[in-house]
N, C-alpha and C positions, 0 to 999 in steps of 0.2 A: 509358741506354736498354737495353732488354732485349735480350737474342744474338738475341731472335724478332722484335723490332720492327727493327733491323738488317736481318736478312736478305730481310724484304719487300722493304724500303726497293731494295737492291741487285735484288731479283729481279724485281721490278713498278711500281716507282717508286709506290711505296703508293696509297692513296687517301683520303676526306676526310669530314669532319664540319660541321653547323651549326646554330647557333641557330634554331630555329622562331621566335622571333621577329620575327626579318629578312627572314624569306623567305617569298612570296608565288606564286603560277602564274601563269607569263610572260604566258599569253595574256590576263589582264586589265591589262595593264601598258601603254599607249598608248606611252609616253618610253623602252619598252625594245624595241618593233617599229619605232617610229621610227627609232631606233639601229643597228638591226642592218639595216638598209635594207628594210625588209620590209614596213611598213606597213598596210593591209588590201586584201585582190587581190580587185577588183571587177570587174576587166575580165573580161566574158564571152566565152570562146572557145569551138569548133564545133570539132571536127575529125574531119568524117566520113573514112571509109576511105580511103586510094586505092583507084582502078582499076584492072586488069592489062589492058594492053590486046591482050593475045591470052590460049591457053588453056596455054600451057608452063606444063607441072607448076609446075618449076625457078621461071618468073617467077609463076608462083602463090605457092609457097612462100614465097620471098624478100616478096614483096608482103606478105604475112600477117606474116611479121617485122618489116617496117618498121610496118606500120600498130602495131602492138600497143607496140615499143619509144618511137612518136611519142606515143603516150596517154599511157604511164606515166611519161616525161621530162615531160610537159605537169602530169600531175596531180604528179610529186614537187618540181615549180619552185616552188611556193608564192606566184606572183606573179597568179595568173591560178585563175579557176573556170569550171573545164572542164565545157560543158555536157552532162548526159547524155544518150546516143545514143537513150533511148526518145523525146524531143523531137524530133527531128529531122524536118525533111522528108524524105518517100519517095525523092526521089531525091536522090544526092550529086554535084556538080557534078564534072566533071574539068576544063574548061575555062572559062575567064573569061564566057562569054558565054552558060554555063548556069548560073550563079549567078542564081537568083533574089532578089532584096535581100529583100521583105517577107518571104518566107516563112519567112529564117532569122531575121530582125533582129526582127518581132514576134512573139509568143507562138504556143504556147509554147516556144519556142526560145529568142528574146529574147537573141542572143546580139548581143556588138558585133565579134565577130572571127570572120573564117573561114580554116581552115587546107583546103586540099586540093589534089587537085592529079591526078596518074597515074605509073603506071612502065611501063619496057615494056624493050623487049633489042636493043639497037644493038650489032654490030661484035662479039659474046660480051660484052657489058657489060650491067652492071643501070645504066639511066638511069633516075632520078625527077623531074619538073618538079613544083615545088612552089610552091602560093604563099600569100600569108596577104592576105585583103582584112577593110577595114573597113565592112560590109554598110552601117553606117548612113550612108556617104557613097556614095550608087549614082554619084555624077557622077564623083569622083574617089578608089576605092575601093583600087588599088594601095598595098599597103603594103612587100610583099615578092616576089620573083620569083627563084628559084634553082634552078640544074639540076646534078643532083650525078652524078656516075660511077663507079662503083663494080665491084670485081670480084663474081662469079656467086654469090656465097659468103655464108652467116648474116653474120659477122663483117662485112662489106664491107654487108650490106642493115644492120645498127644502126648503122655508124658514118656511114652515110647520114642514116638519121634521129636523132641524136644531132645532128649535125651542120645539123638547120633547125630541132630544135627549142632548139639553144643560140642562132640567130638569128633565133626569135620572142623567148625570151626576153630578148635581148638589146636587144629594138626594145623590147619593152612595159617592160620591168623598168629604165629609168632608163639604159639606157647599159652595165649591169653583166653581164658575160657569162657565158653558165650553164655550168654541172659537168658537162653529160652526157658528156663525154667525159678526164674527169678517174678517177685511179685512188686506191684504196686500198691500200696495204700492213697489212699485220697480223701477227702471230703464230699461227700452227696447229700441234697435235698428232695433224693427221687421220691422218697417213702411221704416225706412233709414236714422229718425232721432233718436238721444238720447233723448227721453223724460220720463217725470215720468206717469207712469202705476200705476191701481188698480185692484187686484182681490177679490175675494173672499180666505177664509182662506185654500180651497179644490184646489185653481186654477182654479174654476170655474168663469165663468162670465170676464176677464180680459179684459179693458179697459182702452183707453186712456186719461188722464185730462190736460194735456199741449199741447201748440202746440207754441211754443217757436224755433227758429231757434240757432245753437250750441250746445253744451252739458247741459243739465239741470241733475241733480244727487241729488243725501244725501236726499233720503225726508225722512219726519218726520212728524209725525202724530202728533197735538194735544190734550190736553188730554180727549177733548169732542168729537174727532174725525170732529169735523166742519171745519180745516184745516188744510191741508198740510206746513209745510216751506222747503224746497229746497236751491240747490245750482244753479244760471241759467249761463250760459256763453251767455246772449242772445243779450248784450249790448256788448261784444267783452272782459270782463269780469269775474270774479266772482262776485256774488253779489248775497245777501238772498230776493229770492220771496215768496209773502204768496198766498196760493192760496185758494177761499173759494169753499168747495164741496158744500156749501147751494146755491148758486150764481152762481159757475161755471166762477167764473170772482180773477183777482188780487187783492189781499191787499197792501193797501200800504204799504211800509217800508224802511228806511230813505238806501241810496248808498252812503254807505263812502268810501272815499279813498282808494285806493289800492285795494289789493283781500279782498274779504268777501267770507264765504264758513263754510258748515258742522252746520248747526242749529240746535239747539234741546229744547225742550219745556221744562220750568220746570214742576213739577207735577202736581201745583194749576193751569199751564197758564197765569201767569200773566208776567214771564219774558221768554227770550231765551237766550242760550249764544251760541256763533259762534265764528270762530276764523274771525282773520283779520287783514292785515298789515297796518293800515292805521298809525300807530307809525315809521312802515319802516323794523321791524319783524314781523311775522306771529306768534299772540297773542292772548288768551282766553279773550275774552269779554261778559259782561252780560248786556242786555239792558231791559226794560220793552218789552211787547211785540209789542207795536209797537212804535221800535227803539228808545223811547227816554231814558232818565236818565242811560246814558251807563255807564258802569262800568270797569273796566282795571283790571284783574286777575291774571295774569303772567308776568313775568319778564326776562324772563330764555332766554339762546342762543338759536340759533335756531329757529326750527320749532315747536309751540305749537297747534293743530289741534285735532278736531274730538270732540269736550267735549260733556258730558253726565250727565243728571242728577240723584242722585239716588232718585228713584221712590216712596221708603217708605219715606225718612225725606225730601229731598227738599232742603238740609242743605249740602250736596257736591257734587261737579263734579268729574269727571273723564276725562280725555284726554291725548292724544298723546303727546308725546314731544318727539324729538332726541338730547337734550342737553347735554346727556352722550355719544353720537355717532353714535346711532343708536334707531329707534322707540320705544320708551318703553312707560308701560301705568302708569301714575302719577296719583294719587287725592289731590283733594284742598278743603277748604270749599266754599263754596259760596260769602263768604266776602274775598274772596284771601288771610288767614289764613292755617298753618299746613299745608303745601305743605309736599308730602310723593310718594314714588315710589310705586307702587304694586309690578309689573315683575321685579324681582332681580335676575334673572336666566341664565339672555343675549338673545340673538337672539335679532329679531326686533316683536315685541308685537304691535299689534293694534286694530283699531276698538272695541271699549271697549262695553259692552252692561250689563246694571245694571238687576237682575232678580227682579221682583215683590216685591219679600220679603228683598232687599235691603242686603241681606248678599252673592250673587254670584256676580263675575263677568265674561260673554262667553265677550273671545275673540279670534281673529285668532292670529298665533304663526308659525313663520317660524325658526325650527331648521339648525343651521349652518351644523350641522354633515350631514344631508340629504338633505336637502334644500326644503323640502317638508311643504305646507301651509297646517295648519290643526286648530281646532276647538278645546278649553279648557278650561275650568271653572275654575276657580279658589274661593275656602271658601276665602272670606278677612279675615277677625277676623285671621283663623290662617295660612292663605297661602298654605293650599294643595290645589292642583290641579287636574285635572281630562282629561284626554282626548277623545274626543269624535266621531271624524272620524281620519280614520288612511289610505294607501294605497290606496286613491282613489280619485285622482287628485289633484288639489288645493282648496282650501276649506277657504272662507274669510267671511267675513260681518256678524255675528251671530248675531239676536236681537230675546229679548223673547216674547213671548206670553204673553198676560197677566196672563193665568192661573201659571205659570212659569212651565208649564210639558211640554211645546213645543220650540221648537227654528228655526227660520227661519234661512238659509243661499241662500250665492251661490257659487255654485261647477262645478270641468270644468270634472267630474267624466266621463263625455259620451262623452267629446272632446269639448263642447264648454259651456262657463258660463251660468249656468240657476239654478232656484232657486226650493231651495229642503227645505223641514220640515223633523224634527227627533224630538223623545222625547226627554227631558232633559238629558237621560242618553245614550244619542248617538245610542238608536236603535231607526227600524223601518224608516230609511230613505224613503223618499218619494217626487220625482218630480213633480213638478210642471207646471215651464214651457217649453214649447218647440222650439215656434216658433223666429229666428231672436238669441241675445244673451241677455240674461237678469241677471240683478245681485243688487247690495245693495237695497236687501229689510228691509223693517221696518212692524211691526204688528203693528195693529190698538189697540185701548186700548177697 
């Protein structure tokens, strides 16, 4: 392999290629929305404004927050279609017994769900009584009823409304509870260094948790979300840093020889596997999680980089290898057992990302024919594949949500790398960040 095809490898856990033949756009794919729990969102929802029930600025303000964060968690769920507010009747109910049923439930409204409710300012608190009725049942129309508490503050008015609209979705959507309050980690140059960042799953709130000199990359969220692992170059190196968001300070973790790089947690937490040369190749290793009773995986020429666990058993990895020539994404078990190719199709295949339910795998895929990076699912069991963005720059790093109806990447769509969410079946893209260049994000669990 080339000293250039190398150093990707170690600096961005490359990216990937594919056959046009194989691969189709998700959203005509019935057995691939199926899949991904997603299916087609027919249930129609209303969700006129809250009310404030006095004239403080302050519970103005916050009011106008929640309302706007409860729309765009509703319209980014994918599980529900959110009825536009030009339909709406004139007035928006705040209490149960101004709900009119026909007027929401037939035309042109037509909707089968009503979200609404009011806020107002108890004891210096923002209170919101919130509820979600099924208009088409006016006898027995309760579906939901929640009163949330919150301090006087933006932060405290979203996490309010993040927080009923992750339990609409959670009633409508199969049981499966929503992301709005789930984060991303990424990589940012905004400041002038490389460090690893955290936002929110909106792009809101985005901040910095390293302050490391050189390139710091690959974070990785644990499975409690309590910390990050990373790639740091801060010792003039590769090497795996743990960082704790409870503490705000470094974990230890043992610096073995040669390059260390690309961590990733198992499910339970109790191990990590990383690649690493310290044999004299760059190799799939599994350690306890912190560093000790290390393990040796792979064997193979070349470059083995990037491993992943799968989410539901625990029981195999995934990772990069170019032992056949170029990037392609291989599984192994856990015990360095049944080693097996995925990508049989050619090009160079990377950044492997397992989905929830442990039967997808989003990865990026660079076709020879065009030469263009792009975004693709692959069913393992049977190997169809799915493509997910097409003609709109390079498009790398894909990792799911946990709900698995969402997929973080990053894309140079606007001219420079910043990180965008889409639904699992490649619509609905949506940017994130702007400032500086930002890229290899991971979802929080």
């Amino acid at each position: 392999m080339k000293n250039r095809h190398l150093n990707n490898l170690f600096l961005f856990a490359i990216p990937l290629a594919v056959f046009l033949g194989f691969a189709t756009m998700a959203r005509s794919q019935g057995w691939f929305r199926t899949g991904i729990n997603m299916g087609q969102a027919t249930v129609r929802l209303a969700v006129p404004d809250f009310g404030a029930r006095s004239t403080d600025p302050k519970l103005v303000n916050l009011t106008k927050v929640f309302n706007q964060v409860l729309w765009n968690d509703m319209i980014n769920s994918g599980i529900v279609v959110v009825v536009s507010k030009s339909l709406y009747p004139v007035s928006a109910p705040q209490e149960p017994q101004n709900v009119d049923f026909n007027a929401w439930s037939n035309p042109p409204a037509s909707a089968q769900m009503l979200a609404f409710g009011y806020t107002e300012i108890r004891n210096n608190s923002l209170v919101v009584t919130a509820r979600l009725f099924d208009v088409q049942s006016p006898k027995n129309p309760g579906v939901l009823a929640k009163r949330y508490v919150a301090d006087l503050n933006e932060l405290s008015a979203r996490d309010a409304a993040h927080r009923f609209a992750n339990e609409i979705i959670q009633t409508l959507g199969g049981g499966i509870p929503g992301i709005n309050l789930t984060k991303i980690a990424y990589v940012s140059n905004q400041t002038g260094h490389t460090e690893i960042w955290v936002m929110d799953y909106d792009g809101f709130n985005p901040h910095r948790i390293t302050n490391y000199p050189n390139l710091n990359l690959t974070p990785r969220w644990s499975p409690d979300n309590s910390q990050i692992a990373f790639t740091s170059y801060a010792s003039g190196k590769p090497q795996i840093y743990l960082h704790s968001l409870l503490t705000n300070r470094r974990i230890s973790f043992p610096s073995y020889p040669g390059l260390n790089t690309t961590p990733s947690w198992s499910p339970d937490g109790k191990r990590i596997a990383f690649c690493s040369s310290m044999s004299g190749t760059p190799e799939i290793y599994v350690s306890d999680s912190n560093g000790m009773h290390l393990q040796r995986l792979t064997f193979g020429p070349g470059v083995n980089i990037s491993p992943v666990w799968n989410p539901k058993t625990g029981n195999e990895i995934s990772f990069v290898s170019d032992r056949s020539g170029a990037p392609q994404i291989y599984i192994i078990n856990s015990d360095g057992t049944n080693l097996r190719r995925l990508i049989t199709a050619g090009g160079d295949a990377e950044a492997p990302s397992w989905s929830p339910n442990g039967l997808f795998m989003a990865f990026s895929w660079s076709v020879r024919e065009t030469g263009h990076w792009d975004i693709y699912v692959i069913e393992i069991a049977t190997g169809r594949i799915v493509q997910l963005t097409q003609n709109a720059g390079r498009n790398e790093h894909p990792t799911w949500a946990p709900d698995g109806r969402h997929i973080v990447f990053e894309s140079t769509r606007t001219g420079r790398r910043q990180i965008w969410t889409m639904l699992a079946d490649g619509s609905t893209p949506k940017q994130l960040t702007t400032k500086g260049s930002n890229w290899n994000p991971n979802w929080s669990n």
